[in-house]
TORKOLZA-939277 format. One line per field, with one value per residue (C-alpha): residue number from 1; z, y, x. Coordinates in Angstrom, 1 decimal, decimal comma, padded with zeros to 4 digits. Layout:
seq [NUM  ...]
z [Z  ...]
y [Y  ...]
x [X  ...]
END
This chain:
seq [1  2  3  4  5  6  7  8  9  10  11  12  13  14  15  16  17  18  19  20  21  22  23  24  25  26  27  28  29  30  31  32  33  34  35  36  37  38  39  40  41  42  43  44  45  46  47  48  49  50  51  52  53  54  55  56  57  58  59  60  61  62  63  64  65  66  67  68  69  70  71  72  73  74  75  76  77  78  79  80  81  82  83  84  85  86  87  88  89  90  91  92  93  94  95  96  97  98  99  100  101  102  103  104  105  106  107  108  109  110  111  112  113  114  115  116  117  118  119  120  121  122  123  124  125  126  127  128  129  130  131  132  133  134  135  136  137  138  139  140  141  142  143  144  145  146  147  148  149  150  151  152  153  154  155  156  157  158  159  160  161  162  163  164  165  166  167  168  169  170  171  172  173  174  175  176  177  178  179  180  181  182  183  184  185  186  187  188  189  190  191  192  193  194  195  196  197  198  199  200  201  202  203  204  205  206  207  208  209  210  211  212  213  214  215  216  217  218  219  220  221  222  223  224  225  226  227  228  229  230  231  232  233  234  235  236  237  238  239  240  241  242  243  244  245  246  247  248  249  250  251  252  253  254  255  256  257  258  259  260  261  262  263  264  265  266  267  268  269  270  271  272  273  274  275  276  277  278  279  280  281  282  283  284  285  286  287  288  289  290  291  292  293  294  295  296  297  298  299  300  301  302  303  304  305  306  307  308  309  310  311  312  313  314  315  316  317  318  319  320  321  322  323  324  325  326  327  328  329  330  331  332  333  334  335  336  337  338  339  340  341  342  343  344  345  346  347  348  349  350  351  352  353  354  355  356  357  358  359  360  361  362  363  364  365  366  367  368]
z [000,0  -000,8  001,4  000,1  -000,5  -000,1  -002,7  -003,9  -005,7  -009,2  -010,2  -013,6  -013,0  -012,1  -014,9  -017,3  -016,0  -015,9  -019,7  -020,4  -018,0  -018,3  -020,2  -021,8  -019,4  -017,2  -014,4  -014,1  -017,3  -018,2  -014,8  -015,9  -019,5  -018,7  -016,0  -018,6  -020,9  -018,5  -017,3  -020,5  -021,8  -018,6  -019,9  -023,7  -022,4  -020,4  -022,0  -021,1  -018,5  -020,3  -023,5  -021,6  -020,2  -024,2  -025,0  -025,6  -024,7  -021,3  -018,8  -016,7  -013,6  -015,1  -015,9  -012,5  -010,8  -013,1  -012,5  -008,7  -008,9  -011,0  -007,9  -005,0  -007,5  -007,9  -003,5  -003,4  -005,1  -003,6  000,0  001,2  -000,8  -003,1  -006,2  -009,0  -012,3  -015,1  -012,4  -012,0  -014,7  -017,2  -017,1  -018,3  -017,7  -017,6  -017,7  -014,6  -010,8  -010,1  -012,3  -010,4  -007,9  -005,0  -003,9  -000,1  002,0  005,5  008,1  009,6  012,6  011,9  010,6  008,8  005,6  002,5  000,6  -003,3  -004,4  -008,0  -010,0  -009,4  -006,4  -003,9  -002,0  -001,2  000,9  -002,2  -006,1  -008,2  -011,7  -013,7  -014,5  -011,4  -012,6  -013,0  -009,3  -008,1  -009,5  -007,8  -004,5  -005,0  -005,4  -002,7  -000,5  -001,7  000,0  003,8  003,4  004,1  001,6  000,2  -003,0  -002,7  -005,6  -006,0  -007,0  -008,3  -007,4  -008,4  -010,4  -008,0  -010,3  -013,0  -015,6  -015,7  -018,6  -020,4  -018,9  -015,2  -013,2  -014,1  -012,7  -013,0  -013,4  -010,6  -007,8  -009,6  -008,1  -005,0  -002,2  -002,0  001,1  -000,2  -003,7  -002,0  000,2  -002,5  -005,1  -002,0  -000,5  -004,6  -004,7  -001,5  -002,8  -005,2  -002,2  -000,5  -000,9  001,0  -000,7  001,0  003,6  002,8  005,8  006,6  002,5  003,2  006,5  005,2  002,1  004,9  007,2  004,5  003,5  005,9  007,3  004,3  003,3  006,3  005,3  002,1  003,8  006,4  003,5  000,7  001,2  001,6  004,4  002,9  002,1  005,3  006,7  004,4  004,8  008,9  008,4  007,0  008,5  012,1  011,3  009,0  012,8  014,7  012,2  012,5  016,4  016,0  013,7  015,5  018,6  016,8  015,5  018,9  020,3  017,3  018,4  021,5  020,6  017,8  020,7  022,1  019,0  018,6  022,2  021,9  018,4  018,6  022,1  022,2  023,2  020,3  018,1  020,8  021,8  018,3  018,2  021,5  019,7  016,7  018,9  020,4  017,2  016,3  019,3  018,4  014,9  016,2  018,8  015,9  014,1  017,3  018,1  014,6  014,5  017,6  016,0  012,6  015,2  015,7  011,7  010,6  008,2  006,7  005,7  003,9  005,7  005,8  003,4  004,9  007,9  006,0  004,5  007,4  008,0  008,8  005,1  004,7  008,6  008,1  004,7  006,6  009,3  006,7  005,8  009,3  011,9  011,6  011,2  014,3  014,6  011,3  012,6  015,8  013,8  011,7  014,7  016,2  013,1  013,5  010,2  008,4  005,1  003,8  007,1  008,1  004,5  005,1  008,5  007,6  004,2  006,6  008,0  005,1  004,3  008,1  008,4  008,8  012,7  013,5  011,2  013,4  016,7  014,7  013,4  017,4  018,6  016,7  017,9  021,6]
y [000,0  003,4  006,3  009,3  012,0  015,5  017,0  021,2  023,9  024,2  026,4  025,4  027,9  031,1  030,3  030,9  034,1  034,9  034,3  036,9  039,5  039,4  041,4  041,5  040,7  040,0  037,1  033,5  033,6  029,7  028,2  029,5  028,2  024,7  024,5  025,6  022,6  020,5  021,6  021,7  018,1  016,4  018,4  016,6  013,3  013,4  011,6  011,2  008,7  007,1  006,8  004,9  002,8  001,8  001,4  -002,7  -001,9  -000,6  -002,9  -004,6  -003,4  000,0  000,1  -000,9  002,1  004,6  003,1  003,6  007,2  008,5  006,9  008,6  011,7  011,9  011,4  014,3  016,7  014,8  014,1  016,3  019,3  019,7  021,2  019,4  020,6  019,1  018,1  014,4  013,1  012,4  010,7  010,3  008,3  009,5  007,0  008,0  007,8  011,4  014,0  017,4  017,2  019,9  021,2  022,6  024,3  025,6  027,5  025,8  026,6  026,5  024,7  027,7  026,9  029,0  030,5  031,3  033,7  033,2  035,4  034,4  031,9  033,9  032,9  029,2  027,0  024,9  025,2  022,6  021,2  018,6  017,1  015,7  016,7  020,6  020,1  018,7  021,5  024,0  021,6  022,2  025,9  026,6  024,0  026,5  029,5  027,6  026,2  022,3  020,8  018,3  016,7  015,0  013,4  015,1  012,7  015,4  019,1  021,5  024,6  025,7  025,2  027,9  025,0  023,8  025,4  023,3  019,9  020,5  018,4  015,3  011,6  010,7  007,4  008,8  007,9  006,0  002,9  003,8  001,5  002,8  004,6  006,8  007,5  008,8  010,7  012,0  013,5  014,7  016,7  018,6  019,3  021,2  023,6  024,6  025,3  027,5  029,1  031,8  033,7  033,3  030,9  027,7  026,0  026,8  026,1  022,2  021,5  022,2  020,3  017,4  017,8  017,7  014,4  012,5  013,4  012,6  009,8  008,3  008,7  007,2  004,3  004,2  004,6  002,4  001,1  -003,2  -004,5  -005,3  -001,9  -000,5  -003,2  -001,9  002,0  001,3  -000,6  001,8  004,1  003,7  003,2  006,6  008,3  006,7  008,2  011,7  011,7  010,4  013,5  016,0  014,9  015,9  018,9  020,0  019,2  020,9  024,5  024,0  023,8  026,3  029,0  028,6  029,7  033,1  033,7  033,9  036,0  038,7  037,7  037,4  033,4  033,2  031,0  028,3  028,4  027,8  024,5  023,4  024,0  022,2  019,1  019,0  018,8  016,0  014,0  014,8  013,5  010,5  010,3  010,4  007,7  005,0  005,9  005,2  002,0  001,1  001,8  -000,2  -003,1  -003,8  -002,6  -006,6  -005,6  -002,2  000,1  003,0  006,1  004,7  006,9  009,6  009,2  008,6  012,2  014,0  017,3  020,9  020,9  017,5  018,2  021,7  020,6  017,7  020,3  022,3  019,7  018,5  021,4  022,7  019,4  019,2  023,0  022,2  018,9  020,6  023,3  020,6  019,1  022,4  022,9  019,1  017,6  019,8  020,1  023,3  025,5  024,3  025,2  029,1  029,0  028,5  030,9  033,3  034,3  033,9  037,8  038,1  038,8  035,1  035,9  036,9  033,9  032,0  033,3  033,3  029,4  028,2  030,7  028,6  025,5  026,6]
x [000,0  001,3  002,0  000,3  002,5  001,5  -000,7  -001,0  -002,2  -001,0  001,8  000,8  -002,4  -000,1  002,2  -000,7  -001,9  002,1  002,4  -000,2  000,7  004,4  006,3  009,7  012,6  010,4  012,5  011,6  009,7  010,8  010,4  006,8  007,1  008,2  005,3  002,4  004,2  003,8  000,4  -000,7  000,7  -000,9  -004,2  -003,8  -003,3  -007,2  -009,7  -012,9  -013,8  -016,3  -014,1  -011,3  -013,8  -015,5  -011,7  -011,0  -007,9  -008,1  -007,2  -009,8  -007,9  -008,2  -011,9  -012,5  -010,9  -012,4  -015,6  -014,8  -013,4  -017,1  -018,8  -016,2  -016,9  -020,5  -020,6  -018,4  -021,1  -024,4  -022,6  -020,2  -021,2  -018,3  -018,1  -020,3  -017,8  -015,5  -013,1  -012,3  -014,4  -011,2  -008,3  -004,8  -002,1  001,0  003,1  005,2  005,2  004,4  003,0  005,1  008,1  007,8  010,8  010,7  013,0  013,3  016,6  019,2  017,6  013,8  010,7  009,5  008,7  010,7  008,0  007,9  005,7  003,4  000,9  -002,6  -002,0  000,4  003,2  003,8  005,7  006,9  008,0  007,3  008,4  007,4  010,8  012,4  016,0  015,2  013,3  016,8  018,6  016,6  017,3  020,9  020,7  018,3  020,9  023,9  021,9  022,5  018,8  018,1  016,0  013,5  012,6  008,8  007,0  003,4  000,0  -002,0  -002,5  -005,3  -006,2  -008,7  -011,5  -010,3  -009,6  -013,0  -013,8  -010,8  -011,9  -010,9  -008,4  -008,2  -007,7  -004,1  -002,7  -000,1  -002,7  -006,3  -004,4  -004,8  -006,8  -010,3  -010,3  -007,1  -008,2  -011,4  -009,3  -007,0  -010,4  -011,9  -008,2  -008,2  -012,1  -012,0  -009,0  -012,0  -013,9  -011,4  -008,4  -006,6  -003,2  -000,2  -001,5  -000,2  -001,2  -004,9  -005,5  -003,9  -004,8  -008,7  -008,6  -006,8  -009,5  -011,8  -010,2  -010,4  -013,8  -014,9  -013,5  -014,5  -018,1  -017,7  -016,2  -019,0  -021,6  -020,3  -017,5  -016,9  -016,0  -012,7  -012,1  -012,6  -010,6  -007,5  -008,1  -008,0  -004,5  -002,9  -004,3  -003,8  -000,2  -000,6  -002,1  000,7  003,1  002,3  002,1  005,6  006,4  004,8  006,3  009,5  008,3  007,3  010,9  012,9  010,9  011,8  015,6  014,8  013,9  017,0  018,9  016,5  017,4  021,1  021,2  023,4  025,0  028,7  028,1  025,7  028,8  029,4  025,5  024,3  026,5  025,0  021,6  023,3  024,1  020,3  019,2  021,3  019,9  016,5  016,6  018,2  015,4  012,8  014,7  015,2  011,6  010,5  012,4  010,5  007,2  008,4  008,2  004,4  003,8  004,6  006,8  005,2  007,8  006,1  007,4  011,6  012,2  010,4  012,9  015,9  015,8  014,1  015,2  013,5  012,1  009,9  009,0  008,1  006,2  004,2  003,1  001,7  -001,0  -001,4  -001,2  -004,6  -006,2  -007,8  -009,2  -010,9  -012,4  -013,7  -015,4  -017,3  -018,1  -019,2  -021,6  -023,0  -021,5  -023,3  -020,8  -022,2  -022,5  -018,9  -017,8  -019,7  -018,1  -014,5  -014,8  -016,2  -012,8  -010,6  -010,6  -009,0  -005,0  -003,1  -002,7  -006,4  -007,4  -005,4  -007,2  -011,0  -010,3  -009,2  -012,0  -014,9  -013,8  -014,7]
END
């Protein structure tokens, strides 16, 4: 069973509007170029659903899955009040194991998230390509600059609903073999980026579209999912819960060490200080990796976040916080509006025109 990796907002959408708007000399113009390409090819390879499944030569396997996804999609719309559009109802394969690969960074010394900032969608904690080698090289340069880094394979992203009118998002082959319960989650985390999305907030837009996730993906598994497939979803699952306690236990002692290092700037100590706090995060990354190790041990044999560990640094942990942070807030507010997908959808757009902070305070203020 595969791990999902963490899914996003389009860049593809900004580099279109940046085409039209830009002007000569204008900087970065073919890191936009070779993103509307790419959008653009993944776009010409969707066909309708119903096409592929007429097609003899479709694989059974295939058939099956997009049969699946039209039922996950038409729940969305009926169910959990999501957007009833273009999106979702065609598919392409693409004939590789991710169609974009994200490139995050973060300090030395912090989980903050390096931002880039696009036409049309803002400023965001990533920057993606759709060739792994140019996202590498953009790795290595933002490395160069003192910055740790990460390289993630992306599933699918969205346009935010401004593509519909071309076709929409599609299914990708990158993530329609997905168990049930996850390919649920996965149409459901991209329709809800066409329900809301705040500029320059990177982590209220993904923790919603998570929350939405999972709350609703649990009511397509209550509602029509098999008893096998609910069976699966829980096993991966729990371990997927028991995973991110472990990370955000580690996230939670890295700021604490990270305090330390804001505390001493500009002292005359601040050079031997800062390799104390250099040290303590050494022993906390080795905490998260004996602690993982310990985990791996009651898993029989599951091993879909080693690699997760292997490369963990201030970048993939500060990335995973983005889509997991405000989880709970947003579950307590649907809660508060008794699962009722429409008021908790007018509730949480209702403070989306607030600054980031009082957003913040107004999000943890309707959860009491």
């Amino acid at each position: 069973m595969k791990k999902k990796p963490f899914a996003g907002i389009s860049i593809a959408l900004a580099a279109m509007i940046f085409i039209v708007i830009c002007v000569t000399g204008c900087s970065n113009l073919g890191y936009y170029w070779q993103n509307t390409q790419g959008h653009l090819a993944v776009m010409n390879a969707a066909k309708p659903v119903q096409e592929w499944l007429d097609d003899a030569q479709t694989p059974d396997a295939i058939k099956r899955r997009l049969a699946l996804s039209q039922r996950i999609r038409e729940f969305a719309s009926r169910e959990l009040a999501l957007p009833s559009n273009a999106s979702y109802r065609r598919y392409a394969d693409l004939k590789r194991n991710a169609v974009v690969w994200n490139v995050v960074a973060a300090p030395l010394f912090s989980l903050q998230l390096k931002t880039w900032c696009f036409a049309a969608v803002g400023c965001v904690g990533y920057r993606g390509y759709y060739n792994e080698a140019d996202a590498k090289l953009e790795a290595e340069r933002v490395k160069a600059e003192g910055f740790e880094v990460n390289v993630y394979g992306v599933p699918a992203y969205s346009t935010l609903g401004y593509m519909n009118w071309a076709g929409g998002d599609p299914l990708l082959s990158t993530f329609i073999g997905y168990p049930e319960g996850e390919l649920a989650r996965m149409i459901f985390h991209e329709l809800a980026h066409q329900v809301l999305y705040v500029k320059d907030d990177t982590m209220f837009n993904e923790s919603f579209a998570t929350a939405v996730e999972r709350l609703g993906g649990q009511q397509w598994l209550a509602q029509n999912g098999s008893e096998a497939a609910r069976k699966e979803y829980e096993a991966f699952d729990s371990k997927r819960r028991e995973f991110r306690t472990l990370t955000l236990r580690t996230r939670e002692r890295l700021a604490q060490v990270y305090k330390q290092n804001t505390a001493i700037a500009g002292k005359e100590s601040a050079q031997s200080a800062t390799e104390s706090i250099a040290n303590q995060k050494l022993q906390v990354m080795q905490q998260l990796r004996d602690e993982y190790a310990q985990l791996k041990t009651s898993w029989s044999g599951f091993a879909g976040y080693d690699r997760f560990i292997a490369n963990a640094n201030n970048a993939s942990l500060g990335a995973q916080a983005a889509y997991d942070e405000l989880v709970p807030q947003f579950e307590a507010v649907f809660e508060k509006k008794g699962k009722n997908w429409k008021e908790f959808y007018q509730a949480i757009q209702s403070i989306t025109p607030l600054p980031k902070d009082e957003r913040r305070k107004a999000l943890l203020a309707m959860t009491q």
